[in-house]
LUMTI-178969 format. One record per residue (C-alpha): residue number from 0; x, y, z negated. Coordinates in Angstrom, 3 decimals. Layout:
BEGIN
(pt NUM; (X; Y; Z)) ...
END
This chain:
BEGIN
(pt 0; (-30.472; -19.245; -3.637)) (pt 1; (-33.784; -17.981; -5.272)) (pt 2; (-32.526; -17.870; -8.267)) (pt 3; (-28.942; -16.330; -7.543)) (pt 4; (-31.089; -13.444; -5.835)) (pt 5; (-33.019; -12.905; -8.750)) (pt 6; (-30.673; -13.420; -11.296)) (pt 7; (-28.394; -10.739; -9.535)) (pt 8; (-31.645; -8.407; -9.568)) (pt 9; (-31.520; -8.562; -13.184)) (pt 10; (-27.808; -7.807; -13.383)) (pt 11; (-28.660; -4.964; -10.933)) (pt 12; (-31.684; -3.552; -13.127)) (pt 13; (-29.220; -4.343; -15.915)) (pt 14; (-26.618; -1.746; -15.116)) (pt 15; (-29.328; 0.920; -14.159)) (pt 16; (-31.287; 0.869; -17.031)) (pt 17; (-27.963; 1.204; -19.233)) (pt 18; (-27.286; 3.941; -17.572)) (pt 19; (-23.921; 2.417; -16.354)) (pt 20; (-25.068; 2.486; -12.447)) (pt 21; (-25.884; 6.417; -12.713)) (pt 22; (-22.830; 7.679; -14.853)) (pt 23; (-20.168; 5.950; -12.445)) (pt 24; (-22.144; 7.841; -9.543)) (pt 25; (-21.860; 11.247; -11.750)) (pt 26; (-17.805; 10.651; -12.564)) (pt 27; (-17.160; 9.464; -9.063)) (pt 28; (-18.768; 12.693; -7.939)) (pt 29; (-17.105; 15.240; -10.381)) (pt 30; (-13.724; 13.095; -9.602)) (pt 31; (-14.059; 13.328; -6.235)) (pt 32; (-15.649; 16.858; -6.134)) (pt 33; (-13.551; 18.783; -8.475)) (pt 34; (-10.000; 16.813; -8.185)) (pt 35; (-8.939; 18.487; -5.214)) (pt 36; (-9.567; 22.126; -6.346)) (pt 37; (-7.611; 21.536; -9.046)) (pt 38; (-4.551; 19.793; -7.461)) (pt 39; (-1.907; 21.408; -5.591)) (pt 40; (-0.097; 20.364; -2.331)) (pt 41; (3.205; 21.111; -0.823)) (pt 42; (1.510; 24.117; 0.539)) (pt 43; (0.420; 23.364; 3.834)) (pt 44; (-2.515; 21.849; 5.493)) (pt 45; (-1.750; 18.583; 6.203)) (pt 46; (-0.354; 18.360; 2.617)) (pt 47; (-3.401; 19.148; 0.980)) (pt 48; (-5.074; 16.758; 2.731)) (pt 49; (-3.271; 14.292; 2.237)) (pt 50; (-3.484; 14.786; -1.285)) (pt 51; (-7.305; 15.110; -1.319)) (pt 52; (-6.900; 11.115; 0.245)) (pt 53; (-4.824; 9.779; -1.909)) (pt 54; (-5.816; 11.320; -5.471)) (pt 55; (-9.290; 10.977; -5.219)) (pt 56; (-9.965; 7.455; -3.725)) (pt 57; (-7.168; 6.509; -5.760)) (pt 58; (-8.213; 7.295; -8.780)) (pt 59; (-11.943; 6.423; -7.836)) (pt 60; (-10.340; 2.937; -7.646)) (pt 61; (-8.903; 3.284; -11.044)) (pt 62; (-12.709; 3.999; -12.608)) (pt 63; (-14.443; 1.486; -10.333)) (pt 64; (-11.774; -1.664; -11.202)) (pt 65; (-12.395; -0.403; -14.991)) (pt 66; (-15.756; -0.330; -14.833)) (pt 67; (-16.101; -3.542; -13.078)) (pt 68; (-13.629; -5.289; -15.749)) (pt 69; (-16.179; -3.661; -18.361)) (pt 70; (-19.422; -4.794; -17.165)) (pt 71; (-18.761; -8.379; -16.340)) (pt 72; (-16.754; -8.977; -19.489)) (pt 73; (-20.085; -8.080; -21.507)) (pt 74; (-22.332; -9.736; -18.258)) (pt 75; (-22.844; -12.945; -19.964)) (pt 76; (-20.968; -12.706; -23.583)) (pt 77; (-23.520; -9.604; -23.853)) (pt 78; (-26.589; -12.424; -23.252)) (pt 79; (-25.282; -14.838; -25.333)) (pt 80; (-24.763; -12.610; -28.381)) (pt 81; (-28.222; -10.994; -27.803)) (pt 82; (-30.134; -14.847; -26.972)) (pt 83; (-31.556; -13.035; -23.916)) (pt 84; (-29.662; -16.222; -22.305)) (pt 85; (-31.298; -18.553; -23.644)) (pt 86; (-34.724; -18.044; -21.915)) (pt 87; (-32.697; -17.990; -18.573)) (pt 88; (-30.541; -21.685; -19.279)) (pt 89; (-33.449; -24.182; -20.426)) (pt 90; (-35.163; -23.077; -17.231)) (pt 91; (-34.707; -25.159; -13.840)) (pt 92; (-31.630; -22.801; -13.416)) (pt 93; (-27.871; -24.553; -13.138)) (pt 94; (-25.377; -22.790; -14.823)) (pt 95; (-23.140; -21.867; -11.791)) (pt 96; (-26.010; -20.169; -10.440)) (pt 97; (-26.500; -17.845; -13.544)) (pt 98; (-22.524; -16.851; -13.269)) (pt 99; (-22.598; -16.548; -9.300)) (pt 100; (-26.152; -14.438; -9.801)) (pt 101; (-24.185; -12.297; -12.008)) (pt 102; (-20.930; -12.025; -9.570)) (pt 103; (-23.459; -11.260; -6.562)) (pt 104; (-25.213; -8.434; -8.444)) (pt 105; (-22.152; -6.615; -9.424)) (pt 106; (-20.558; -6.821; -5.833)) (pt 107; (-23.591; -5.196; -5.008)) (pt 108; (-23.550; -2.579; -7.423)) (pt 109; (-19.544; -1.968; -6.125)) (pt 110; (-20.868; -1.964; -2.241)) (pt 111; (-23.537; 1.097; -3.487)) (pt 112; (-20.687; 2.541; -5.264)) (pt 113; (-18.269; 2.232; -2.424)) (pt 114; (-20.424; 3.372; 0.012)) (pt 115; (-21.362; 6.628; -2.011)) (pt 116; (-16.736; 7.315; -2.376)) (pt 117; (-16.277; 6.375; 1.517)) (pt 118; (-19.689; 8.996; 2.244)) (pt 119; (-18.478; 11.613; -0.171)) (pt 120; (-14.678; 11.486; 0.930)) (pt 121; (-15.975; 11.704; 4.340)) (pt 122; (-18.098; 15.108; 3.735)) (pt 123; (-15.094; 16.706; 1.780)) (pt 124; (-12.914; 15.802; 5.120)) (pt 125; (-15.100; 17.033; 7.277)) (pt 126; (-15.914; 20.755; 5.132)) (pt 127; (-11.821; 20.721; 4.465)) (pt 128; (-11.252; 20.662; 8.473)) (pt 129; (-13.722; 23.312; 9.081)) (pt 130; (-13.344; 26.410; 6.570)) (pt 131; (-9.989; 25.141; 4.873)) (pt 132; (-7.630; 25.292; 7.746)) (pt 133; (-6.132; 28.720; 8.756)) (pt 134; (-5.719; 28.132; 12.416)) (pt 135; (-6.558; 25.609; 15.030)) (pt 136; (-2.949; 24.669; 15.317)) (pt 137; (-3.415; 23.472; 11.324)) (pt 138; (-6.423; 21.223; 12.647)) (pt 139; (-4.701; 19.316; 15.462)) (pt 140; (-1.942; 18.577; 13.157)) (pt 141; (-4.006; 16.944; 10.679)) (pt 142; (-5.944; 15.402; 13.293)) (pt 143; (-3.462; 13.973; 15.289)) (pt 144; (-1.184; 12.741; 11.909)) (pt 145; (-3.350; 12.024; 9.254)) (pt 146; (-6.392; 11.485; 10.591)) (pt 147; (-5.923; 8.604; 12.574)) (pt 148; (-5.253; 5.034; 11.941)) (pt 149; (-1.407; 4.367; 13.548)) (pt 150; (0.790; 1.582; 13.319)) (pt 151; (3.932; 1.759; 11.786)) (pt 152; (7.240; 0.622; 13.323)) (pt 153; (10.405; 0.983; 11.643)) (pt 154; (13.882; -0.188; 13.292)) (pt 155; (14.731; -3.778; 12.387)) (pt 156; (16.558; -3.349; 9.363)) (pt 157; (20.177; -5.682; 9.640)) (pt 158; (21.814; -4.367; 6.409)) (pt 159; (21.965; -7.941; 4.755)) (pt 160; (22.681; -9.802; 7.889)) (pt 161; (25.913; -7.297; 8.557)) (pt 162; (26.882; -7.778; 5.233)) (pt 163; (27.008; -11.503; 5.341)) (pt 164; (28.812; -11.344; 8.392)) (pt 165; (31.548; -8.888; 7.781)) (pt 166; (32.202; -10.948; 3.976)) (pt 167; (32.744; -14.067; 6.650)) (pt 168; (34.988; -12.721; 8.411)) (pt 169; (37.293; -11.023; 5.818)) (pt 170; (37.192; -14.601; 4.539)) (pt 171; (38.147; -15.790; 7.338)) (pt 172; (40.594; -13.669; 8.020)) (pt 173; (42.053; -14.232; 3.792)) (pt 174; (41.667; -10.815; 3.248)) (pt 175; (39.921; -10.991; 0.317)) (pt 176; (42.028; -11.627; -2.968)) (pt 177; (41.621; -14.435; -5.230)) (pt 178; (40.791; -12.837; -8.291)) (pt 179; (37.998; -10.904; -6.968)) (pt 180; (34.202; -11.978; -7.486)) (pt 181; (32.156; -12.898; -4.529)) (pt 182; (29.081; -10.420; -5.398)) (pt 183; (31.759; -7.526; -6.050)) (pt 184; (32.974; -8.083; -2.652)) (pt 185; (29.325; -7.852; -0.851)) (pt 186; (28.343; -4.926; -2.913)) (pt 187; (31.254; -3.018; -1.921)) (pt 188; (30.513; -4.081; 1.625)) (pt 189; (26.823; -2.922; 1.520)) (pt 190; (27.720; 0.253; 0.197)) (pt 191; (30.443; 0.664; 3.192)) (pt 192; (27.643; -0.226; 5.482)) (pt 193; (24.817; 1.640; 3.629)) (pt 194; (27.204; 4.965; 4.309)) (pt 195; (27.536; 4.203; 7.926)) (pt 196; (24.122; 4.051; 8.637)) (pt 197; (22.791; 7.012; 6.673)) (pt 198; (25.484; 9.442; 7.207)) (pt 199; (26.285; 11.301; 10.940)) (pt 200; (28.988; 13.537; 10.594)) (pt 201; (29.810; 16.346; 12.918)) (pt 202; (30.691; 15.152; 16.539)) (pt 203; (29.260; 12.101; 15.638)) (pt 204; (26.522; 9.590; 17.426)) (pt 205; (23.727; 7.412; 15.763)) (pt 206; (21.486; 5.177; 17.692)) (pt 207; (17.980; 3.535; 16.463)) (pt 208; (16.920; 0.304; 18.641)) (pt 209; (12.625; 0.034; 18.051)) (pt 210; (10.478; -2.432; 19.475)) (pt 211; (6.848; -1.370; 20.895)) (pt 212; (4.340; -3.833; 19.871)) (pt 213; (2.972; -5.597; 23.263)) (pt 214; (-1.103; -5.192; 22.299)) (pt 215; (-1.427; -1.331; 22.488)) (pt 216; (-4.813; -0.326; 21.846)) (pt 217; (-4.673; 2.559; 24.226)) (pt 218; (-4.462; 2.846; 27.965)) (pt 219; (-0.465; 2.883; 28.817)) (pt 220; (-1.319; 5.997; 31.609)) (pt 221; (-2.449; 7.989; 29.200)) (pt 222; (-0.524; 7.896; 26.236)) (pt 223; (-0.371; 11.696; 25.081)) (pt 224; (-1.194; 12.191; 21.398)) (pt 225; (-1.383; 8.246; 21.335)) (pt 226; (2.577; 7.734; 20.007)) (pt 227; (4.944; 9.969; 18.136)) (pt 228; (8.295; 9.764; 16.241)) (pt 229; (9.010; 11.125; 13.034)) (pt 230; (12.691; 11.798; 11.873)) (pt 231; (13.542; 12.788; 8.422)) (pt 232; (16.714; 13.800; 7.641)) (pt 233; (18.842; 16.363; 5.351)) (pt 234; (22.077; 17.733; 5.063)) (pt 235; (24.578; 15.915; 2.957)) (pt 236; (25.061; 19.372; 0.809)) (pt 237; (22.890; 22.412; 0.712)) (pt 238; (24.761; 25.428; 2.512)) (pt 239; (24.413; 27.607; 5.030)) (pt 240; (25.412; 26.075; 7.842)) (pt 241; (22.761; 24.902; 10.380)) (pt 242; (22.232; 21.353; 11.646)) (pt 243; (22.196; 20.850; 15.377)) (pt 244; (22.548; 18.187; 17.496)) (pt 245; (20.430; 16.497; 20.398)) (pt 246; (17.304; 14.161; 19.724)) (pt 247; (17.266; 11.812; 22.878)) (pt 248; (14.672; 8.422; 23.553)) (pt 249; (14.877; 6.318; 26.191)) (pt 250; (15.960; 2.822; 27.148)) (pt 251; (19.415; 1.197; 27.486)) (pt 252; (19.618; 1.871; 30.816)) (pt 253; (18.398; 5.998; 30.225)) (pt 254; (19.239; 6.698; 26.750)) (pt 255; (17.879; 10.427; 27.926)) (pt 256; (14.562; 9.778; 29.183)) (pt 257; (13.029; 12.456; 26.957)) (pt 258; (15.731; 14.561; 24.719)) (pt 259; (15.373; 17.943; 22.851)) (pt 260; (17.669; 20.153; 20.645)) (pt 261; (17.585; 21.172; 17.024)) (pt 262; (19.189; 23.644; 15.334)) (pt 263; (17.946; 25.411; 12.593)) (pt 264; (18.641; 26.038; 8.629)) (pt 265; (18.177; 23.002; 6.424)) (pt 266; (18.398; 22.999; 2.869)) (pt 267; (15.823; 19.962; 1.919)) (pt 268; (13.895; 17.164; 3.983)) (pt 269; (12.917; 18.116; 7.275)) (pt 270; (10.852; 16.377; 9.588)) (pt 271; (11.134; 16.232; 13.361)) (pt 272; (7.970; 15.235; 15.536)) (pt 273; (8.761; 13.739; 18.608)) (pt 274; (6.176; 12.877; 21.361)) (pt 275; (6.119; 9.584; 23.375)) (pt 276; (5.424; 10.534; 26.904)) (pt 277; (3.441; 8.019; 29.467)) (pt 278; (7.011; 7.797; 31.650)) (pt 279; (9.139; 7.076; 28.539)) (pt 280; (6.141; 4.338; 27.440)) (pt 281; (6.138; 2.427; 30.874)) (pt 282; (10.407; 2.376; 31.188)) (pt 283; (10.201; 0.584; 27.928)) (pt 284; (7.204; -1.656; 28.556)) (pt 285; (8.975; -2.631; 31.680)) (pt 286; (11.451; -4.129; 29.859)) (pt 287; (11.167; -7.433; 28.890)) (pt 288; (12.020; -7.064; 24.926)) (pt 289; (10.311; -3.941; 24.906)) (pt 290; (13.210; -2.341; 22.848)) (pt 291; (12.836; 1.668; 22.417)) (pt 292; (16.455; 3.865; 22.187)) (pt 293; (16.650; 6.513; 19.654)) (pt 294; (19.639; 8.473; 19.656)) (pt 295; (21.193; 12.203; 17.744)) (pt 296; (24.210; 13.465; 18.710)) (pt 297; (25.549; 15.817; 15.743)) (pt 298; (27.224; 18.741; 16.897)) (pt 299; (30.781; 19.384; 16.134)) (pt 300; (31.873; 21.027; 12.964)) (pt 301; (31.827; 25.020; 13.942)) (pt 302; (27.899; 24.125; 14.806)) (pt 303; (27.083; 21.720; 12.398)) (pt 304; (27.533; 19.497; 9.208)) (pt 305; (26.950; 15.871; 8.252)) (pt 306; (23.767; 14.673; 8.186)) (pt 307; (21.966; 11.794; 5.999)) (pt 308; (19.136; 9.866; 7.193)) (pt 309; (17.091; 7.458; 4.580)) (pt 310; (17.880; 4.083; 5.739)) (pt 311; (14.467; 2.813; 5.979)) (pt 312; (12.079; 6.267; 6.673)) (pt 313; (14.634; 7.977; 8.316)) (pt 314; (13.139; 6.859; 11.680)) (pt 315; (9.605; 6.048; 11.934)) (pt 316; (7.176; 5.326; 15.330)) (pt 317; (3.281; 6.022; 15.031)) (pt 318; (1.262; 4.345; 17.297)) (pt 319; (-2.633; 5.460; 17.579)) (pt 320; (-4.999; 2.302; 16.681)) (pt 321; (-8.237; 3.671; 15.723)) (pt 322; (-9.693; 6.754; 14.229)) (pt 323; (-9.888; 7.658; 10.641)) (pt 324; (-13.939; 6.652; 10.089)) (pt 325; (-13.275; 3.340; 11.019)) (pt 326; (-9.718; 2.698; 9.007)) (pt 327; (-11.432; 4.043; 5.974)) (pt 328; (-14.058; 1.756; 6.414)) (pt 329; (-11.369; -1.328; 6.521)) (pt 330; (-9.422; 0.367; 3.836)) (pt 331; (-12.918; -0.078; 1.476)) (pt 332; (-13.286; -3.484; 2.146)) (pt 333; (-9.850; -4.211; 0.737)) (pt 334; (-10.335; -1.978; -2.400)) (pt 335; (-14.275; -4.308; -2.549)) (pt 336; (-12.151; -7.600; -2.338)) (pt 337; (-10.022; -6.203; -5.453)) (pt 338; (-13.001; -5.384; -7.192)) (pt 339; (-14.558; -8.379; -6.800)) (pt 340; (-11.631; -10.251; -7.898)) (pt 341; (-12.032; -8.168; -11.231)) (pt 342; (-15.531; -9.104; -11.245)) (pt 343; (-14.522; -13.088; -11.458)) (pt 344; (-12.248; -12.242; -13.989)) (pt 345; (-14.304; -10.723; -15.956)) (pt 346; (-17.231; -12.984; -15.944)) (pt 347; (-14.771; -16.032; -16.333)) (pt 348; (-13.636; -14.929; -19.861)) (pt 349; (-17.478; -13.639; -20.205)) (pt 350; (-18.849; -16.813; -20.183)) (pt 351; (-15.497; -18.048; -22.856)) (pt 352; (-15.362; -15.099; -25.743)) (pt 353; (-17.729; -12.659; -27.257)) (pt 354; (-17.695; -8.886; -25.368)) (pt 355; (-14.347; -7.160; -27.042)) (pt 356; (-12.791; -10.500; -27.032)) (pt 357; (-13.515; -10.735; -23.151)) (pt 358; (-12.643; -7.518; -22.390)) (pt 359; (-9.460; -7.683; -24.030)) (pt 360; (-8.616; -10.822; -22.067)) (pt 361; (-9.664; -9.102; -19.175)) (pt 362; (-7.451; -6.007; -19.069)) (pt 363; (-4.629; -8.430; -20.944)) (pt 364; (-4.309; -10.823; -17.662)) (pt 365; (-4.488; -7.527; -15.000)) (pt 366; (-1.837; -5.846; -17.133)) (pt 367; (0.611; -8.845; -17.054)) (pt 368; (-0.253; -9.163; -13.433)) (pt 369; (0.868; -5.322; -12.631)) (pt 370; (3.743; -5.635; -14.755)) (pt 371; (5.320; -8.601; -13.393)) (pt 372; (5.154; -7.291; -9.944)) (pt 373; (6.419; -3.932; -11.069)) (pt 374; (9.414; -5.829; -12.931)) (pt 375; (10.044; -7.879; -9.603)) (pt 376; (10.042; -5.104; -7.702)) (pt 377; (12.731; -3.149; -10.252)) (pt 378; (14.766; -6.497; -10.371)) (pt 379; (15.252; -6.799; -6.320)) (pt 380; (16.114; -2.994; -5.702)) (pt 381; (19.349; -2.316; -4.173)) (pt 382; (22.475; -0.944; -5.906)) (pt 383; (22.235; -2.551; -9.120)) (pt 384; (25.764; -3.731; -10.252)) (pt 385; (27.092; -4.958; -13.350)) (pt 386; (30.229; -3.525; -15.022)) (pt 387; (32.903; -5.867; -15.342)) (pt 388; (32.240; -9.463; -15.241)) (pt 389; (28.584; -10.050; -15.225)) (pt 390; (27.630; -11.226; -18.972)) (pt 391; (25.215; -14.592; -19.264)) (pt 392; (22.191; -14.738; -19.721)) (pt 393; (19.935; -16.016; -22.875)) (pt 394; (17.821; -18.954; -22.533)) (pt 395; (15.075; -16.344; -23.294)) (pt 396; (15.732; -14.292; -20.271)) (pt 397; (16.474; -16.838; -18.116)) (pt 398; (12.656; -18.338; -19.143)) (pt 399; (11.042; -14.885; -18.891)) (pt 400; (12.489; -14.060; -15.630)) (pt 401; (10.789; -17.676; -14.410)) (pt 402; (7.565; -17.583; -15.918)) (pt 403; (7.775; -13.287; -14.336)) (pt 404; (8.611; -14.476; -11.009)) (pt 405; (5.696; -17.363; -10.722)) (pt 406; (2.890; -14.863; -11.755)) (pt 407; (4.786; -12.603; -9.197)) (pt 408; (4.149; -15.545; -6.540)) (pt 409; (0.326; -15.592; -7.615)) (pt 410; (-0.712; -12.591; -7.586)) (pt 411; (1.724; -11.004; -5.141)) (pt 412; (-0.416; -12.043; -2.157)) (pt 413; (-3.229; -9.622; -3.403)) (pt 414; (-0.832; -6.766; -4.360)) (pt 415; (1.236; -6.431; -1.438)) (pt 416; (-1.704; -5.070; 1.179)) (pt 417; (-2.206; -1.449; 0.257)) (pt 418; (-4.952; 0.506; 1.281)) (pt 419; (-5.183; 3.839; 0.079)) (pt 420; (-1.569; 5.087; 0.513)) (pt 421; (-1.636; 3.870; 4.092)) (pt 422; (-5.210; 5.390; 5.041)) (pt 423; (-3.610; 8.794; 3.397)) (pt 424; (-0.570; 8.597; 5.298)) (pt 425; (-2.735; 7.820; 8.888)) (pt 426; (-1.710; 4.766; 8.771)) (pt 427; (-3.676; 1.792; 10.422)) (pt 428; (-5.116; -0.542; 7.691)) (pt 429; (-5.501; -3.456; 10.327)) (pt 430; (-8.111; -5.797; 10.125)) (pt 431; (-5.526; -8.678; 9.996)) (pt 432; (-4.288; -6.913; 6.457)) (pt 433; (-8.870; -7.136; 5.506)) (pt 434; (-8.471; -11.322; 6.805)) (pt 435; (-5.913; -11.932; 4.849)) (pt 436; (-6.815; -10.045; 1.347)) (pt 437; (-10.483; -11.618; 2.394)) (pt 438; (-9.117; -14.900; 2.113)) (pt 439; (-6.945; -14.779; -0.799)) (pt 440; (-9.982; -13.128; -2.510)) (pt 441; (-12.271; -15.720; -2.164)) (pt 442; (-9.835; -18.585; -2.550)) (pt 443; (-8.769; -17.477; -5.975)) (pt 444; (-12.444; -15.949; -7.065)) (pt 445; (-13.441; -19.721; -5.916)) (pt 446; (-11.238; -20.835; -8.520)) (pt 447; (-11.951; -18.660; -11.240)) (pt 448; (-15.173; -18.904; -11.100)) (pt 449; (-15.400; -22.887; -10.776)) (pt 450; (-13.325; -22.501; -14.369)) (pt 451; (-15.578; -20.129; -15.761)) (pt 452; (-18.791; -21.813; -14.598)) (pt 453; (-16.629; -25.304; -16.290)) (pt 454; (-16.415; -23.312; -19.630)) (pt 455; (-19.915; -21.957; -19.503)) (pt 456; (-21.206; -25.654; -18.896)) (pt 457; (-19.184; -27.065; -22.215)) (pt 458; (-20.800; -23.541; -24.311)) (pt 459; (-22.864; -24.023; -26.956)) (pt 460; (-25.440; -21.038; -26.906)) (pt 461; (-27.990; -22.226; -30.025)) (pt 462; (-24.938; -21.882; -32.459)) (pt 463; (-25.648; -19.849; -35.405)) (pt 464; (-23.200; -16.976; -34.962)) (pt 465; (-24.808; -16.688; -31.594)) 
END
């Protein structure tokens, strides 16, 4: 372990005498300093922000996971190519500890850096609330919404399971001709039910069924500020007319528990805050699937016009968890478990190629990582039909697609916990979603690094060229 600690001092001393240690301090700063007085936001408070949270640590992650690749692609290649290795390996040091040494002492330098974003961030919050909001009311708002670490519950979402059973029972029933394709048939059925669940036309009724999580982490008497809906909707064509109807919450038994009317000029997205009061909370908790009623009644069409609701945002339930200091914090860790991840990387193909070659490797496997879950992601959205009878596919695609969706299945574990666009949207980054990134860090920096400190074993360093 002694030599681990010192070898990471080195790596440590390393970075600060190159100067690498103090320019990523002086970017962060100007990134995180002068980004948000040059961005704009949607014009309110809350907007801007939001935007302060999500630009800056965002990009902050950007220069921190580059910097990271950087500096452990050149941590041992660097050493080799220079023979200031070579005093280091014939001493009583084994070779895994020289490549964890170096891991340690750049997770290090990432926790100072880390620590210097989270402090930083926090400052700009805290000036932002006091001389950049123009009236208390702005303040509560963004303390109450964005502020905050909430959980998010959406309404179970039965699209595919409605689709599969309507299909069954047109078959069934033979009503579906002979010569028509099976996947023609279900995507004209999604659509159908896509349109019924988005679109409430005048006179019409929509109802939302949401299930409050059992383990609240407030008290159940006192629940104001601790829960809120928000309902996002449009019309279905910019006009004149108005959209009204009544917003009501409740249970099966009293749909009406807590209701309120709107009715005002819509010509884009509008959102609709609706408290969760501590009578509304216990009628539901009483209940033993703990299922929440949300319900809008459109007005008829001299009052109103249709109205479209997204089918997965359109209704959304906060629920307070913790406070914003501490969900950054967990929010950190996550962005520290990527970056040491990086780090592995890095030093794996460190200890394997000369600097560019290691750094190209390096950047090579993250960009094939991002892109196959970005293609994944493009190949499973909805509403993609093929004209006319769906043409086959090459041996080539059919291979790419495979070899796409099993790097998909490796690294997708990793990708799919965000952390910054959920802390900017006061959204709770749990520390279930730090346990499991935690685990699936160190189980795959485990095995990179036992296959880089393999490779570094089987190096020759007293080659000429080196």
């Amino acid at each position: 372990m002694t030599g681990v600690l010192a070898i990471a001092f080195l790596q440590i001393r390393a970075a600060i005498r190159s100067k690498l240690f103090v320019t990523l301090m002086a970017v962060l700063f100007l990134v995180l300093v002068g980004l948000p007085l040059t961005i704009k936001g949607d014009g309110t408070f809350a907007g801007q922000i939001k935007l302060l949270l999500y630009y800056t640590l965002g990009l902050a992650t950007i220069i921190l996971g580059a910097a990271t690749l950087w500096a452990s692609s050149g941590a041992i290649s660097l050493e080799v190519e220079s023979r200031q290795l070579h005093l280091v390996a014939v001493k009583p040091v084994y070779h895994f500890q020289i490549w964890l040494g170096k891991f340690v002492g750049l997770l290090i330098m990432n926790i100072f850096l880390l620590c210097f974003t989270g402090l930083t961030v926090l400052g700009l919050i805290y000036w932002t609330l006091s001389f950049g909001a123009r009236s208390d009311q702005e303040r509560k708002v963004v303390r109450e919404e964005l502020l905050a670490g909430r959980r998010l519950t959406k309404p179970q979402d039965t699209l595919q399971q409605e689709t599969r059973d309507r299909y069954n029972d047109m078959v069934a029933k033979g009503a579906i001709p002979a010569d028509v394709m099976r996947e023609e048939v279900l995507m004209s059925i999604k659509k159908e039910l896509i349109a019924d669940k988005t679109i409430v036309r005048p006179s019409a009724v929509r109802q939302w069924s949401m299930e409050i999580p059992a383990d609240l982490g407030f008290d159940k008497s006192d629940s104001a500020g601790k829960m809120m809906l928000k309902i996002q909707f449009s019309p279905v064509r910019a006009g004149t007319n108005a959209v009204s109807g009544k917003w009501s919450v409740g249970t099966e038994e009293k749909p009406d528990i807590f209701s309120t009317e709107t009715d005002g000029r819509m010509d884009g997205l509008y959102n609709l805050s609706i408290p969760v009061a501590a009578d509304l909370l216990e009628a539901v908790m009483a209940r033993p699937d703990r299922k929440m009623i949300v319900t809008f009644v459109n007005n008829d069409g001299e009052k109103s016009k249709p109205v479209m609701f997204d089918r997965i945002n359109g209704i959304k339930l906060f629920i307070w968890e913790s406070g914003f200091e501490s969900n950054l914090f967990r929010a950190l860790i996550i962005v520290l478990c990527r970056l040491s991840l990086l780090a592995a990387i890095g030093l794996t193909a460190s200890t394997l190629f000369s600097f560019p070659v290691a750094t190209f490797v390096s950047f090579s496997v993250l960009l094939v990582a991002c892109m196959a879950h970005y293609f994944i992601l493009l190949s499973e959205m909805e509403g993609h039909v093929h004209a006319g009878e769906e043409a086959k596919s090459s041996y080539w695609e059919d291979t790419s697609e495979y070899a796409m969706r099993k790097l998909d299945e490796v690294f997708e574990p990793i990708l799919q916990v965000e952390s910054v666009g959920p802390l900017s949207d006061g959204i709770l980054v749990s520390w279930r979603d730090v346990g499991r990134v935690l685990m699936m860090i160190c189980f795959y920096s485990s095995l990179i690094g036992g296959a880089g400190v393999f490779l570094f074993r089987r190096r020759e360093l007293a080659l000429p060229y080196t």
